[in-house]
C-alpha positions as CSV (number, residue, x, y, z in Angstrom):
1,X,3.2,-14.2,5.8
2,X,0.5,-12.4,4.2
3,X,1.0,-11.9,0.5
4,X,-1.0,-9.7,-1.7
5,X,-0.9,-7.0,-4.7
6,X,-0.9,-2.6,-4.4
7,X,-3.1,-1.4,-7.5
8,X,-2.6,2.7,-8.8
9,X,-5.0,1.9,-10.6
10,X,-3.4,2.9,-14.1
11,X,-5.8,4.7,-16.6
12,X,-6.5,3.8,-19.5
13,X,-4.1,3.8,-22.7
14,X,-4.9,3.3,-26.6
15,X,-8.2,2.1,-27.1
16,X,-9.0,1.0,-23.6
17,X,-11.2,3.6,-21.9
18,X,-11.4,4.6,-18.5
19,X,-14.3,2.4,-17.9
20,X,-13.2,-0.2,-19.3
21,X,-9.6,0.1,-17.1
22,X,-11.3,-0.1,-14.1
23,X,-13.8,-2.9,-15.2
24,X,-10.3,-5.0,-15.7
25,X,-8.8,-3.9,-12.6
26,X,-12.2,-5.0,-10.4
27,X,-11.6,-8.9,-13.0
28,X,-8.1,-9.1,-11.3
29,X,-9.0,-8.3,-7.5
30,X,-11.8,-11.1,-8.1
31,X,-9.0,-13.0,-9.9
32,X,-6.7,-12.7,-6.7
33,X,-9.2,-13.6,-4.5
34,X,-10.5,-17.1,-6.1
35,X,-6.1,-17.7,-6.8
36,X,-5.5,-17.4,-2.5
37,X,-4.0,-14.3,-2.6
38,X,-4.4,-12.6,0.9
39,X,-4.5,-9.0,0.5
40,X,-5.2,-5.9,-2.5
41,X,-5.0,-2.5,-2.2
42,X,-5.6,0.6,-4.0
43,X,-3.2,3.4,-3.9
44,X,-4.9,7.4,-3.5
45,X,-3.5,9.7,-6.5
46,X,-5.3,12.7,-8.1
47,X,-3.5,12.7,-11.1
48,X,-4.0,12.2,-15.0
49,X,-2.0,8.9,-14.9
50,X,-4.0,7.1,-12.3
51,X,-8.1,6.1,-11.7
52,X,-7.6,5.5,-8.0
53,X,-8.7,9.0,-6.1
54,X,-11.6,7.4,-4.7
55,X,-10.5,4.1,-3.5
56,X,-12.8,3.2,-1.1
57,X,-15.8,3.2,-4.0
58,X,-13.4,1.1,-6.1
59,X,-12.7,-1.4,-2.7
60,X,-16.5,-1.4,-2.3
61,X,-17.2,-2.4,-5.7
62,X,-14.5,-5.3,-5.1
63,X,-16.1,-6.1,-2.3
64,X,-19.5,-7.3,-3.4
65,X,-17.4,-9.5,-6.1
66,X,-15.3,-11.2,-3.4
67,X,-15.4,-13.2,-0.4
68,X,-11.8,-13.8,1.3
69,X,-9.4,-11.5,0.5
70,X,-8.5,-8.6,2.6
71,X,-9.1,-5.5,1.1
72,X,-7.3,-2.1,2.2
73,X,-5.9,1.6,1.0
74,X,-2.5,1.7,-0.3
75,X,-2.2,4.0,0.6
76,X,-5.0,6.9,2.1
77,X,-3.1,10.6,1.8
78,X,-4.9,11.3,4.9
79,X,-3.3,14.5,5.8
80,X,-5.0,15.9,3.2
81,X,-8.6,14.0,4.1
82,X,-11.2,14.5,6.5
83,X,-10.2,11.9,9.1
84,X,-14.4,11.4,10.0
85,X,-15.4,11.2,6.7
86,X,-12.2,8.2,6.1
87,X,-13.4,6.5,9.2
88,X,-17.1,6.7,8.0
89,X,-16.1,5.8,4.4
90,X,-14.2,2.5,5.5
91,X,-16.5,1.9,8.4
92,X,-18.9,1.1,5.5
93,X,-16.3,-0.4,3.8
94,X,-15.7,-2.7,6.5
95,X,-20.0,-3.5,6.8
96,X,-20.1,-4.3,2.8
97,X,-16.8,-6.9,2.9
98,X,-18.0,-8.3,6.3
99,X,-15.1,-7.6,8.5
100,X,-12.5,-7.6,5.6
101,X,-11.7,-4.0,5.3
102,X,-8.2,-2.3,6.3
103,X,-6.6,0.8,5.8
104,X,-3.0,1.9,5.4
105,X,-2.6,5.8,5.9
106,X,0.2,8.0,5.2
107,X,1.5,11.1,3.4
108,X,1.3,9.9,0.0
109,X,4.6,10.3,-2.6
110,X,3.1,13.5,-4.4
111,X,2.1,16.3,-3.6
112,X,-1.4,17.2,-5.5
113,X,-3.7,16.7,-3.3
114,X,-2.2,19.6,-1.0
115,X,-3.8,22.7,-3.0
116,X,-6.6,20.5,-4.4
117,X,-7.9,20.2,-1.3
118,X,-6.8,23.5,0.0
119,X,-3.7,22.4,2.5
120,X,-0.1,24.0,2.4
121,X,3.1,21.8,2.1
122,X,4.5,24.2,4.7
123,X,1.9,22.1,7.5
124,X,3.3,19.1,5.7
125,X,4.1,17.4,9.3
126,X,1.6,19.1,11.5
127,X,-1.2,18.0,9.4
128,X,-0.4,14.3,9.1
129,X,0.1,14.5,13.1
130,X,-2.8,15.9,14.3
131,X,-5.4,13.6,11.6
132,X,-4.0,10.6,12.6
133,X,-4.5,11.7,16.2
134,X,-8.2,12.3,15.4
135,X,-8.5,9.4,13.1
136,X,-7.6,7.0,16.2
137,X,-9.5,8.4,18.7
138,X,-12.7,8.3,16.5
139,X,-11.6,4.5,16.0
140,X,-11.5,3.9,19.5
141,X,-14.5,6.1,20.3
142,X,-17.9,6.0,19.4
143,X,-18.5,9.8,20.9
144,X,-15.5,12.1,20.4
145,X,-14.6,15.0,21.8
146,X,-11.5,16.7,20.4
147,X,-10.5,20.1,19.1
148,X,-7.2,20.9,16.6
149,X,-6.0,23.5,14.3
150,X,-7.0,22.2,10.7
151,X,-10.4,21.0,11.7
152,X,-13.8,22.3,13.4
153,X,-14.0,20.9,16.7
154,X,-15.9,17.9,17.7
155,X,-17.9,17.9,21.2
156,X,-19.8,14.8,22.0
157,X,-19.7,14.1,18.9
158,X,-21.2,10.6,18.0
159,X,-19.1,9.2,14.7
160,X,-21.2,6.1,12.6
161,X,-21.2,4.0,11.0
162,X,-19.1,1.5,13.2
163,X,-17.1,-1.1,11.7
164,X,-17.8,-5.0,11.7
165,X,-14.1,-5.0,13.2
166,X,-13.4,-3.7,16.7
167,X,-10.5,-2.4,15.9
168,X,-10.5,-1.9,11.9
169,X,-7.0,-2.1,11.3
170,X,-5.2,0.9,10.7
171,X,-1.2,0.6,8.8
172,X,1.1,3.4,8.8
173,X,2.6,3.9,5.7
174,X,6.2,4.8,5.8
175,X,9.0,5.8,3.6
176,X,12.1,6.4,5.0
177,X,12.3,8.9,7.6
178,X,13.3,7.6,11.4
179,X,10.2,10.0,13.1
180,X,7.8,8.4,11.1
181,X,8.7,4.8,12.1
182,X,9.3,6.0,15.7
183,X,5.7,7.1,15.5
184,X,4.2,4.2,14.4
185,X,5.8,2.8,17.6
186,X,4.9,4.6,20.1
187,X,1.3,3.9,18.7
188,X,1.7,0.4,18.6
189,X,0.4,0.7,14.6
190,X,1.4,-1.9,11.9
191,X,3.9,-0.5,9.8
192,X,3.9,-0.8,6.1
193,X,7.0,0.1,4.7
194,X,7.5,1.1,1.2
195,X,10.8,0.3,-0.7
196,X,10.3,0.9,-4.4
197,X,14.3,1.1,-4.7
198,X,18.3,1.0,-2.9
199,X,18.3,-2.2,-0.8
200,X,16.0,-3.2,1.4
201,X,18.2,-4.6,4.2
202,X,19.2,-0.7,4.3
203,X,15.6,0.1,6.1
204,X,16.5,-2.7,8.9
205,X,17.8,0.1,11.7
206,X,14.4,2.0,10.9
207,X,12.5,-1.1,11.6
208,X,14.7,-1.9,14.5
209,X,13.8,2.0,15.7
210,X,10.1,0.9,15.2
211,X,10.0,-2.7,17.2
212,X,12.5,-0.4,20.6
213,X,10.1,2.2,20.1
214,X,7.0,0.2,20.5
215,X,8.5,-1.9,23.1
216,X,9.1,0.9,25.2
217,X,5.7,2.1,25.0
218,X,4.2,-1.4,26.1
219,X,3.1,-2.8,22.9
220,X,3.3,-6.6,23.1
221,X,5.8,-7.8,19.8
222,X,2.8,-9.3,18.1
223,X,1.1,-6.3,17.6
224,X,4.1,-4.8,15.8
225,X,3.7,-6.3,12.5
226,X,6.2,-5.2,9.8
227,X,5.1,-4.7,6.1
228,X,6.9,-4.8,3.0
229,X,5.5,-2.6,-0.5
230,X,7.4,-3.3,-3.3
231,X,7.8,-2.9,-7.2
232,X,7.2,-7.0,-8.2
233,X,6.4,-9.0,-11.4
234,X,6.5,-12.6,-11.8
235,X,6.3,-14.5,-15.2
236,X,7.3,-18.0,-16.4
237,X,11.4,-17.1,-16.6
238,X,13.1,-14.4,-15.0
239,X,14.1,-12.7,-18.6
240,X,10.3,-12.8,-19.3
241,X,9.8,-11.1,-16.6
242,X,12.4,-8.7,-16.7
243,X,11.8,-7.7,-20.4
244,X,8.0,-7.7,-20.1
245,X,8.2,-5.0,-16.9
246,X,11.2,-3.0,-18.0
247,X,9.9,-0.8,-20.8
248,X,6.7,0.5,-19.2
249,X,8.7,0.5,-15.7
250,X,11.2,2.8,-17.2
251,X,8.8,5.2,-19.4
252,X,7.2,5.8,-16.4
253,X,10.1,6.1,-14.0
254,X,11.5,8.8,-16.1
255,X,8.8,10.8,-16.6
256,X,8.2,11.1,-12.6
257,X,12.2,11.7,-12.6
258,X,12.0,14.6,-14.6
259,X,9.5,16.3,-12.0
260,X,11.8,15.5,-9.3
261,X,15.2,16.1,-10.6
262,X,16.5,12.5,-10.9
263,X,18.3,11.3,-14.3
264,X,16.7,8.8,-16.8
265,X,16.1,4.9,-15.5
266,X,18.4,2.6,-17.8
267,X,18.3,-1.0,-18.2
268,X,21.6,-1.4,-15.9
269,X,20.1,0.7,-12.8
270,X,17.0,-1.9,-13.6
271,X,19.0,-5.4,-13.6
272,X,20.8,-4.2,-9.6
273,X,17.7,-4.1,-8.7
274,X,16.7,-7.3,-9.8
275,X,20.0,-8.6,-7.9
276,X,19.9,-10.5,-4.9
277,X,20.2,-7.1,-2.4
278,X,18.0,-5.2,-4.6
279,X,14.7,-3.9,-4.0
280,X,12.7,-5.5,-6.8
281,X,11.0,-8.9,-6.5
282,X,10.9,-9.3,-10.3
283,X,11.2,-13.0,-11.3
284,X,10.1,-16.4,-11.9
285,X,7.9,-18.0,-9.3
286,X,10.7,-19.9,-7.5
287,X,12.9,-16.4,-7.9
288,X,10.6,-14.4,-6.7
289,X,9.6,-16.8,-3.5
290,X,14.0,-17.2,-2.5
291,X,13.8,-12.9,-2.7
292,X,10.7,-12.3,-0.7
293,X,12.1,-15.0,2.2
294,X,15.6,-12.5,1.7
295,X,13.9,-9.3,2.5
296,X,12.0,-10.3,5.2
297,X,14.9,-12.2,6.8
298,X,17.1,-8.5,6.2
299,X,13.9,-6.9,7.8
300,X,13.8,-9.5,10.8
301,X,10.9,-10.4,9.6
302,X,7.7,-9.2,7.8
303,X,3.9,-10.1,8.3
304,X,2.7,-8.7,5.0
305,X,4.2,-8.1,1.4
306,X,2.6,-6.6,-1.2
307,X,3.4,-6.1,-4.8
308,X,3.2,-3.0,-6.8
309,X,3.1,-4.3,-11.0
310,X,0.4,-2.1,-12.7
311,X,2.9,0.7,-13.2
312,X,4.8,-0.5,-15.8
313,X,2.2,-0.6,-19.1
314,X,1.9,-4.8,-18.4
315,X,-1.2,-6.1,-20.6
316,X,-4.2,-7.1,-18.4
317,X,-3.7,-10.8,-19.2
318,X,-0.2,-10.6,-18.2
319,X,-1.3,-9.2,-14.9
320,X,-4.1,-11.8,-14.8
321,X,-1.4,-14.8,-15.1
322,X,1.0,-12.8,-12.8
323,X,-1.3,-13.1,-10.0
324,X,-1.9,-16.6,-10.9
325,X,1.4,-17.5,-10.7
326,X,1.5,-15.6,-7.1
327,X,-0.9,-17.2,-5.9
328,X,-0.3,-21.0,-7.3
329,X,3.3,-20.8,-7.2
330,X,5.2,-18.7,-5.1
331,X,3.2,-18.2,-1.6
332,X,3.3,-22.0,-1.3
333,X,7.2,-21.5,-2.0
334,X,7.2,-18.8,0.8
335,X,5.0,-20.8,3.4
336,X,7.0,-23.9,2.3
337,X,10.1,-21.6,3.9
């Protein structure tokens, strides 16, 4: 199993500035590399609260500072991008980390980036459809020809650079709705699934819908590989960890409740997570390890997990020894079985 970290990229708070936020981010992908982790992606908002709407520039950067890990979108909001120019950006990507690049695409959880970039909600599903359409044919074409209904044609259209990777890998990003895990499929596309809350053995039908429907269309089982995205902390005790990640965790889950209608996080809703069929892989290192060897046994088995931590107002050196501990501790535990 893969193991790895999903950065928002957080901005800035107090005295730290923007610049300075993303210098520490850049420290811990470097960090994560030289520690064995296997994978780090950066998440796509376009919102005050996060410095990730140009991901691929912050991936390059990481990529000239690293030499193992994977490095991948978590995830791209492509219905809302030019599929060419996300081929061409990650393409490049792909050249600069020699072969390391990935990309995870989906919808995204908000919504902004719909009249930024001048989309309606009300092509919500249409959109997503016909971009990934276009975004796999240009990766299994060099010259494309295709025509659509949110973007000009393309006829004999030549699409460079090409990736160091023939295929680049390209995740679909899922939350929890049975088309979109039907899709991925039919496609035969890794599936990244994101459970930032419930229990996660309550996704296992969907991933079952997933593994049938790529079955059916041919796919051979190994190319239907099952990702898990998670909210995830570890420190040296498990009531470290759970009273360093709750405060910021729940000052910033409440302020994204109140946009969407849902009541105030409190400590109790927190700790059922933290349970043994909760969502959260919050812990100590041999905590932490027993819960990630749960979920994917619920899930009938994952490829890939990735922890999400940077939401929840954690220092940067608690982050730095988090990913320390991930990478010292608990994915030996995990490989150990």
């Amino acid at each position: 199993m893969e193991i790895g970290i999903d950065s928002f990229a957080a901005a800035a708070e107090g005295s730290t500035s923007s610049a300075d936020a993303l210098a520490q981010l850049l420290e811990r992908i470097v960090h994560a590399d030289q520690a064995g982790l296997d994978v780090f992606g950066i998440g796509e908002h376009h919102r005050k609260e996060f410095l990730d709407s140009a991901p691929t520039i912050i991936l390059a950067a990481a990529a000239a500072q690293t030499t193992r890990i994977r490095l991948t979108s978590a995830v791209t909001v492509l219905s809302a991008a030019d599929p060419v120019r996300v081929f061409q950006n990650f393409a490049t990507l792909d050249l600069i980390s020699r072969g390391r690049a990935e990309m995870v695409v989906g919808r995204g959880s908000f919504i902004e980036s719909f009249p930024l970039f001048g989309y309606s909600l009300n092509d919500y599903e249409e959109l997503f459809a016909e971009k990934l359409g276009l975004l796999l044919n240009i990766r299994d074409n060099e010259v494309v020809n295709w025509s659509g209904k949110f973007r000009p044609a393309l006829k004999n259209q030549a699409i460079y650079p090409r990736p160091l990777q023939q295929p680049i890998p390209i995740w679909l990003g899922v939350g929890g709705t049975p088309e979109s895990f039907v899709r991925a499929g039919k496609l035969g596309l890794p599936l990244m699934v994101a459970v930032i809350g419930g229990e996660t053995h309550r996704f296992r039908p969907l991933v079952d819908l997933y593994r049938e429907a790529g079955k059916q269309a041919g796919h051979p089982a190994e190319k239907l590989k099952v990702g898990l995205h998670s909210l995830g902390y570890v420190a040296a005790t498990p009531q470290a960890a759970a009273n360093e990640f709750y405060p910021g965790y729940a000052e910033i889950f409440t302020k994204i409740g109140r946009e969407r209608g849902w009541p105030p996080v409190t400590r109790q809703q927190f700790d059922a997570q933290m349970g043994p069929r909760g969502a959260y892989i919050i812990g100590d290192p041999e905590q932490v390890a027993e819960k990630i060897l749960r979920h994917s046994e619920a899930l009938g088995g994952i490829t890939r997990l990735t922890f999400q931590m940077d939401n929840a107002r954690l220092t940067h050196p608690q982050l730095l020894k988090a990913i320390e501990l991930i990478g010292q501790k608990v994915i030996p535990l995990v490989r150990k079985g």
